[in-house]
N, C-alpha and C positions, 0 to 999 in steps of 0.2 A: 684520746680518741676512743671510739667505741670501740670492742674488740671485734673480730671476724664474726660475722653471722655465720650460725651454725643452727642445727635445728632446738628448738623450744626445750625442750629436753635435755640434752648437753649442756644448754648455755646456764641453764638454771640450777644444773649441778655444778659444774665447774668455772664457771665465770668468775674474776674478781679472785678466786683462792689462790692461794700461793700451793705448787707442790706438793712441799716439806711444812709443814707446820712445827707450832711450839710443841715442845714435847712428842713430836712425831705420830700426831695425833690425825684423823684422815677430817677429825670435822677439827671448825674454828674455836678454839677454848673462847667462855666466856669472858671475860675482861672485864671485872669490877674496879675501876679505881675513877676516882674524882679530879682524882691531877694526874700530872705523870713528870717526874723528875730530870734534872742534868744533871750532867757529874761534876762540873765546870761553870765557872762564869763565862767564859768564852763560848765553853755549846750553846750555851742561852743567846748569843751575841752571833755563833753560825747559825742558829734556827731562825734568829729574826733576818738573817742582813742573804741567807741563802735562799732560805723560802723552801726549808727541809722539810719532806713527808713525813714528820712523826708530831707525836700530840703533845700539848701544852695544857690542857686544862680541859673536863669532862664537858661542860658545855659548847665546847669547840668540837669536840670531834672523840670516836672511842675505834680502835683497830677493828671489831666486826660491823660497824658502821661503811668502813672504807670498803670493807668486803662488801657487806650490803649493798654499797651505791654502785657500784661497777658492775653489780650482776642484774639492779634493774636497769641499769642503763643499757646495758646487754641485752635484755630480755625485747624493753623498746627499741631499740636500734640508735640509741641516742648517743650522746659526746660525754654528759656530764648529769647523773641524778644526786637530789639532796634528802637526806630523809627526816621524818617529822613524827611526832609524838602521835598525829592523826592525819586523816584527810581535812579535816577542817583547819587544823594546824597548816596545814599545807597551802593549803587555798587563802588562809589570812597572810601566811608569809610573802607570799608573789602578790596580794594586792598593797602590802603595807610597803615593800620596798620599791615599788614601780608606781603607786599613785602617792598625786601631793594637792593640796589643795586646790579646787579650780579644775582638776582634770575630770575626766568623765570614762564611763566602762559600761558596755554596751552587751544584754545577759539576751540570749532566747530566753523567752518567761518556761520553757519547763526544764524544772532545776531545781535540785534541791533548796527544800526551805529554807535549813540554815543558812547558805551560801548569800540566798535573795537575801534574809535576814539581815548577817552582817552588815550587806550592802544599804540595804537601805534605813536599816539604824541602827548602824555605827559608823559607816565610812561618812555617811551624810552629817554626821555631828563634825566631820574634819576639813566639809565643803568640797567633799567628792561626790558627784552626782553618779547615779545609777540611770539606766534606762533601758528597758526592757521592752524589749516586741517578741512577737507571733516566734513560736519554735520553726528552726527552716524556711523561714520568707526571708530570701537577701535583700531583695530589695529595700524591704523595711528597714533590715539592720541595717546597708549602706546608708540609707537616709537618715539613720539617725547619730550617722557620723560626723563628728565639724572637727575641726583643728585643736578641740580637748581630748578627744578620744583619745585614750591610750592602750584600751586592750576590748578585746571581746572577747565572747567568755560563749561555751556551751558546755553540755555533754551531749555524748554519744556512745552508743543509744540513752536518751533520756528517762529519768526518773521521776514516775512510775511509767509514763507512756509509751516509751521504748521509741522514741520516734528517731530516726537517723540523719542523722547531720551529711551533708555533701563533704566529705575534710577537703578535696582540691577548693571548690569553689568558696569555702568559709574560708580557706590559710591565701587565697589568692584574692580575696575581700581586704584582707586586713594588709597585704604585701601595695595594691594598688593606692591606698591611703595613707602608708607607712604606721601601721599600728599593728599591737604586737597581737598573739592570738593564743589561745588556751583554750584546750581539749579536756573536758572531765572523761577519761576514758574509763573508769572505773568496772561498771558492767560486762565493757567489751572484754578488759584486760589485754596484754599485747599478745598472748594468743589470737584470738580470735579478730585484733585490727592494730595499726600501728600507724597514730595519726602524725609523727616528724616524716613518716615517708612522703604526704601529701604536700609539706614543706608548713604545719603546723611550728608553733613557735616553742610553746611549752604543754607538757601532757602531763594530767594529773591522777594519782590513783589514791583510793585510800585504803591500803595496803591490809586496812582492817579484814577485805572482804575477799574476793576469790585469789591474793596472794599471799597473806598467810594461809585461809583453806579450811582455820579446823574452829571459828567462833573462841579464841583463847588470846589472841595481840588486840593491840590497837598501834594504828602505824600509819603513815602516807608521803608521798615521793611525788615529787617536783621534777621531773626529764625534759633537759633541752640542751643547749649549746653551753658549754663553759662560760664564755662572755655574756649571753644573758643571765645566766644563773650566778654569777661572782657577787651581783649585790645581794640577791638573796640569800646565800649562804652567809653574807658580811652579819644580814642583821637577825638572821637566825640565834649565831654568838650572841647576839648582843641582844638575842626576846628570851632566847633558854629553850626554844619549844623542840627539846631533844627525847630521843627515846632511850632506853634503859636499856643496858647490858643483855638481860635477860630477856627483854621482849624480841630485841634484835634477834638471839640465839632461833626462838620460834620462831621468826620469820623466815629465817635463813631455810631452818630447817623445813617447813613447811615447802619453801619452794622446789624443794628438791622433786616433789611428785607433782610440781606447777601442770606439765602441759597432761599425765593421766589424768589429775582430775577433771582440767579442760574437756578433756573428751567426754567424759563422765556428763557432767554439767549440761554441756552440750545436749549429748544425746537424750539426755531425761529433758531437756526444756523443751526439745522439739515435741519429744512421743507426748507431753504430759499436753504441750497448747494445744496440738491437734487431737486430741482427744478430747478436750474443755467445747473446741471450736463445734465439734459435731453434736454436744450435746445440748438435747431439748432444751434445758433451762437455764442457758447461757448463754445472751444478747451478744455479746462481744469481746471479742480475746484479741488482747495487744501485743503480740510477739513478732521480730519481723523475720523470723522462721517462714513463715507463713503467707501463702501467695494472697490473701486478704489484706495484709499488711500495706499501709498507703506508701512505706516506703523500701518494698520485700525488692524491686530489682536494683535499688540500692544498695542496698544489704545483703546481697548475692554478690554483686560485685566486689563489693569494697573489706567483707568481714569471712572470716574463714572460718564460725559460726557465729549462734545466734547467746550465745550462754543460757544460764540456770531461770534465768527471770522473766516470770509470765504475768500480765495483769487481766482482769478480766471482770466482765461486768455480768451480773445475777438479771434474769429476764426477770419484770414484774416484779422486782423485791425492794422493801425497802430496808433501811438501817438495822433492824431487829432482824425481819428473816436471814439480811446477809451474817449479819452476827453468828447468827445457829449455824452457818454452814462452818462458819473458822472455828466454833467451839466442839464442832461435830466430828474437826477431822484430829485421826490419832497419831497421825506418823510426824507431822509436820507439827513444830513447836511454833505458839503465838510469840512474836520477838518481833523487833526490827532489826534489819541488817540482812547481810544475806552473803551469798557465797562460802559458807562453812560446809564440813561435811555431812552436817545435820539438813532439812528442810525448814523451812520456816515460814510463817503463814500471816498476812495482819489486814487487819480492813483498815487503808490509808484516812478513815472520816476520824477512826477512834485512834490510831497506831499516832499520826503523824500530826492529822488535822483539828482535834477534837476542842483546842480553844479556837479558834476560824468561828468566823461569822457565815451566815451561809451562805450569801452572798461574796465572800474571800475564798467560800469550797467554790464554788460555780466557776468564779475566775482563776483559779487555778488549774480545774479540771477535775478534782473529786467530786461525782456521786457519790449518793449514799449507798449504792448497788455494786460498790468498786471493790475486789479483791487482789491483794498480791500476793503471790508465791514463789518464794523462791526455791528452786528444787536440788535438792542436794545431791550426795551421792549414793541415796538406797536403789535397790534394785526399781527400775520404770514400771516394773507390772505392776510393783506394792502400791508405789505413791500414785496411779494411777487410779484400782481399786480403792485406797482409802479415798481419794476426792469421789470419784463416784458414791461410796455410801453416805460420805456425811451428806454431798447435793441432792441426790432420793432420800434421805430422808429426812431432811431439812424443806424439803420442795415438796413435799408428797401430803 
């Protein structure tokens, strides 16, 4: 079971640890080993016929893994998390153990690339159909439910659009059909929203991004019920798509300042949108901070903020002038990814989209006037002033 909620803070320091550590050590010693031994043929024979918490082989499982999974599962409020080499690791584990051929999975179209990707060429080569409608139109998704459906699939808030999901009425979609349902919370992180409250199925994060923190892991976690999660953990074992000793250690530690930098994140995403939003040479800013936002008294309600990630569109510019403005700014690194403690800055045409037809930009939602920012944790005046000079004098 989950442990007692406690606040963000606590839970992400001491969740999942034991006490007393090995060596009497305050943090988890790393754990290098590939197997892990009996002393007995019979321990071998208590470990299978008990169903004993200890490890048998590195692919199966490593002791700060166990830690790990209890303190995200903590963090979300959940029963049972599994963790993965990546967020995309993660998102392929729960569709390859829960879809079989013939079934069907039902995506809002704003969604990360790779995700749609996968879906729709590689699941489709195993005669799993994908089917994709409008972000946020239930009704659409309802109807494009029939008795293959097996899961539906969003995030929230969506990437790059930031657009916000309903979680009662999406997790009570898929409850009224009996189909299962997946949150990409990644952006929100369980500070700022916690989609198993709303009776979501599984929540996914890619661990890459505001919970390790500092741009140095790659990681992603699977939160939900024990008994949904028991087959995906089976064929986990048995794909390998584990993470590493030493990447787990960073995670770990990382979270430990999870809900400061929260705030952090937070507060610069706010101060930086609404400063973008007032200024002359910029059409439109996507953040649901913001009471322009189509879906801000959603997102008041449901989210206890807004995080680090702003997108926003260049008045009158095309592909080139938006370019000058990303190469203009100094504080924010061009990258993809985002929630690190750095800033990071990319035009999604060249960053994400740049083999896209432009007709495949249009239907996805990228202009060529599109920026994204994600803001890190420098002081909000800095990154503030550096977007103001690169936009005057890129616009000027």
């Amino acid at each position: 079971m989950a442990e007692q909620r406690r606040g963000a803070s606590t839970t992400a320091i001491h969740a999942g640890e034991a006490r007393q550590k090995l060596g009497d050590s305050i943090t988890d010693p790393i754990i290098c080993s590939a197997t892990y031994t009996f002393e007995s043929s019979q321990a071998v024979i208590d470990f299978i016929e008990q169903k004993q918490p200890r490890e048998e082989y590195g692919r199966y499982g490593n002791p700060g893994e166990k830690v790990l999974e209890s303190k995200l599962a903590a963090l979300e409020g959940g029963e049972h998390a599994i963790l993965y080499a990546s967020g995309m690791a993660a998102i392929v584990g729960v569709f390859m153990s829960k879809l079989n051929a013939g079934d069907e999975v039902v995506f809002f179209d704003e969604c990360y690339h790779r995700s749609r990707e996968f879906c729709a060429k590689h699941l489709s080569r195993f005669g799993v159909v994908t089917r994709q409608v409008k972000a946020c139109d239930y009704s659409a998704m309802e109807e494009a439910i029939n008795d293959r459906t097996k899961l539906l699939v969003s995030e929230s808030p969506t990437n790059p659009h930031l657009s916000i999901v309903d979680l009662e009425q999406f997790a009570n979609l898929g409850k009224k059909h009996g189909v299962d349902t997946l949150i990409d919370a990644t952006l929100a992180t369980p500070f700022n929203a916690q989609p198993l409250d709303y009776g979501v199925d599984f929540v996914l994060h890619s661990a890459t991004k505001y919970l390790g923190g500092h741009n140095d892991l790659l990681a992603g976690v699977i939160i939900g019920s024990a008994e949904k999660l028991e087959p995906v953990r089976y064929l986990r074992g048995i794909m390998g798509a584990i993470n590493s000793a030493h990447n787990m250690y960073l995670l770990e530690r990382g979270l430990k300042t999870f809900e400061l930098r929260m705030e952090r994140h937070n507060a610069n995403g706010q101060a930086v949108a609404e400063y973008l939003e007032q200024h002359p040479a910029i059409e439109r800013v996507y953040y649901p901070g913001l009471p322009s936002h189509k879906h801000h008294e959603l997102a008041q309600r449901t989210m206890r903020g807004f995080g680090g990630l702003i997108t926003f569109l260049v008045k009158d510019a095309d592909w080139k002038k938006t370019a000058e403005i990303v190469d203009r700014v100094e504080l924010a690194r061009i990258a993809p990814s985002l929630g690190g403690a750095e800033s990071l800055i990319e035009q999604p045409l060249i960053m994400s989209y740049y083999e896209c037809t432009p007709e495949e930009r249009r239907s996805y939602g990228i202009p060529d006037n599109m920026i994204r920012v994600s803001c890190g944790l420098e002081n909000t005046d800095d990154l503030i002033a550096d977007l103001k000079q690169a936009i005057d004098r890129a616009m000027s």
